[in-house]
C-alpha positions in Angstrom: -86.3 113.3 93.6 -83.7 110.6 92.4 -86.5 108.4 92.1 -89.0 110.3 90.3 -87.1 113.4 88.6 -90.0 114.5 86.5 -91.7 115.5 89.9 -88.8 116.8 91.4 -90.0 120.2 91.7 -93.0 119.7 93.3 -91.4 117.4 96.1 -89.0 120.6 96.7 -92.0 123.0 97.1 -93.4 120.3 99.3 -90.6 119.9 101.6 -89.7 123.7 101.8 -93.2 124.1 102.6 -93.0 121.3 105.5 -89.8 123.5 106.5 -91.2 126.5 107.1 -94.4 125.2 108.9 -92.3 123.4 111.2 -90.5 126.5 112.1 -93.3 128.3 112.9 -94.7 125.7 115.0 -91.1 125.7 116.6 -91.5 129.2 117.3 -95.1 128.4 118.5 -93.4 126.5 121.2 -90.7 128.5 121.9 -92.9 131.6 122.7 -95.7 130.3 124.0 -93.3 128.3 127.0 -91.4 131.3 127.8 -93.6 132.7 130.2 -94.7 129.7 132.7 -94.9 130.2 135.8 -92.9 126.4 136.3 -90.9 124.4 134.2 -91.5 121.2 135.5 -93.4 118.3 133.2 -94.8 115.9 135.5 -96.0 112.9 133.5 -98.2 110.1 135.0 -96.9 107.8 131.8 -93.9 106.4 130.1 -90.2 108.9 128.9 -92.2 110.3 126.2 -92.0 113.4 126.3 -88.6 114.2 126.8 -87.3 115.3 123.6 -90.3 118.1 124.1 -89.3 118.8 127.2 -85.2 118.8 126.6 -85.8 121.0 123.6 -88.4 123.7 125.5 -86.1 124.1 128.6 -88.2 122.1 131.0 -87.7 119.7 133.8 -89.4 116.1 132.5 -90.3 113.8 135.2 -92.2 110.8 134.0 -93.4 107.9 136.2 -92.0 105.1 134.4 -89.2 104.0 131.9 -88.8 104.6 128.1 -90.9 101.3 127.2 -94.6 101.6 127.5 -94.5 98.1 128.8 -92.7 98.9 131.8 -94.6 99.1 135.2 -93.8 101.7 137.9 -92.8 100.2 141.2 -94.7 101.4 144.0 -91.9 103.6 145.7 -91.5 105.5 141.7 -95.2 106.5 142.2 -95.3 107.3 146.0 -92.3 109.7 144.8 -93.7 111.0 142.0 -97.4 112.4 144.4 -94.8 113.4 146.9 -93.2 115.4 143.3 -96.6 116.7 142.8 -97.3 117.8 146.1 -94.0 119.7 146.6 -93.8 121.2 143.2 -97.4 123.2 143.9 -98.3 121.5 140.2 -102.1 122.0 139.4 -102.2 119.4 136.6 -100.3 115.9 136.1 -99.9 114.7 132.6 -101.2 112.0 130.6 -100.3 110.2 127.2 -103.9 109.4 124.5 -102.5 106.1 123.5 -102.3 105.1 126.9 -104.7 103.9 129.9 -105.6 106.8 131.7 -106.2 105.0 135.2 -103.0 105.4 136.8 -102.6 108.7 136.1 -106.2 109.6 137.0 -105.2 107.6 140.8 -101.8 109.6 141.2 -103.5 112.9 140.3 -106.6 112.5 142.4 -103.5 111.3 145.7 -101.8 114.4 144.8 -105.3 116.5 144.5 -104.5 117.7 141.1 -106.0 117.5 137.7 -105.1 115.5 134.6 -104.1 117.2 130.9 -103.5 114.9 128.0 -100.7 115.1 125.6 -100.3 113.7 122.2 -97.7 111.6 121.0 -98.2 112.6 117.1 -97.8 108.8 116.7 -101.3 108.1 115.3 -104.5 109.4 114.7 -108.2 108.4 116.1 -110.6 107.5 113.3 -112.8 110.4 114.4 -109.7 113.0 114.1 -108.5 111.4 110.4 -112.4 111.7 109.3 -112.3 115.0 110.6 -108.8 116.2 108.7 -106.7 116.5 112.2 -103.0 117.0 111.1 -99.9 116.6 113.3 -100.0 120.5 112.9 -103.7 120.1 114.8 -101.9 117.8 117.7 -98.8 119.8 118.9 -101.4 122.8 118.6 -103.5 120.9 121.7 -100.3 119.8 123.5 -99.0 123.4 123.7 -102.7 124.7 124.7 -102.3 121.5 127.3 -98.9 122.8 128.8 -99.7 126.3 128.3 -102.5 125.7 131.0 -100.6 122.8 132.7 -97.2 125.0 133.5 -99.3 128.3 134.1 -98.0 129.9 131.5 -98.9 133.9 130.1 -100.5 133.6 126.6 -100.9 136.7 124.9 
């Protein structure tokens, strides 16, 4: 607005209206993760989820560090199908931007399935020539964790 009074207004209306659909996705979120049946976020990928997860009220267990450079020793995966195995998850997760491989391996170890999240941090060409918003991606991740933590949808 400082730098372009004249359209002040209209970047007001904008942003309130950016507001308010965040909220409702917020809400979104909030009540459709009330009812799972876990609360554990088992992640064959790098910490990137875990501002999801802290704000949601669920456990976040990812296999490897915050960079997605960072490689997973061999004792942080053994631990992480023991994780799986013990927890009685159906699903591990997995990130879009990222291989799907080792994830796929850990899942198939601990006789589960694999759900992919979205990190909202780019688009495919198919989804931009198809008008995906970030409002389209955090729909499909709750969908994903919805089924991945067993939770009651109404």
């Amino acid at each position: 607005v400082a730098a372009d009074p004249g359209n002040g207004a209209l970047y007001r209306r904008n942003a309130e209206t950016l507001k308010t659909r965040l909220s409702a996705l917020d809400q979104r979120y909030k009540q459709g993760l009330s009812s799972c049946s876990t609360r554990k976020l088992l992640h064959g990928g790098h910490y990137t989820f875990g501002y999801l997860a802290r704000r949601y009220g669920l456990q976040y267990h990812a296999l490897s560090g915050i960079s997605s450079d960072s490689e997973p020793t061999a004792e942080r995966m053994v631990a992480l199908v023991r994780e799986i195995r013990s927890s009685g998850a159906g699903f591990l997760f997995a990130e879009e931007l990222l291989s799907p491989r080792l994830t796929e391996t850990l899942a198939q170890e601990a006789g589960v399935g694999v759900l992919m999240l979205h990190g909202a941090h780019n688009l495919s060409r198919d989804d931009l020539a198809r008008g995906v918003t970030f409002f389209d991606l955090m729909d499909r991740n709750l969908e994903q964790l919805q089924k991945g933590l067993k939770c009651r949808t109404k």
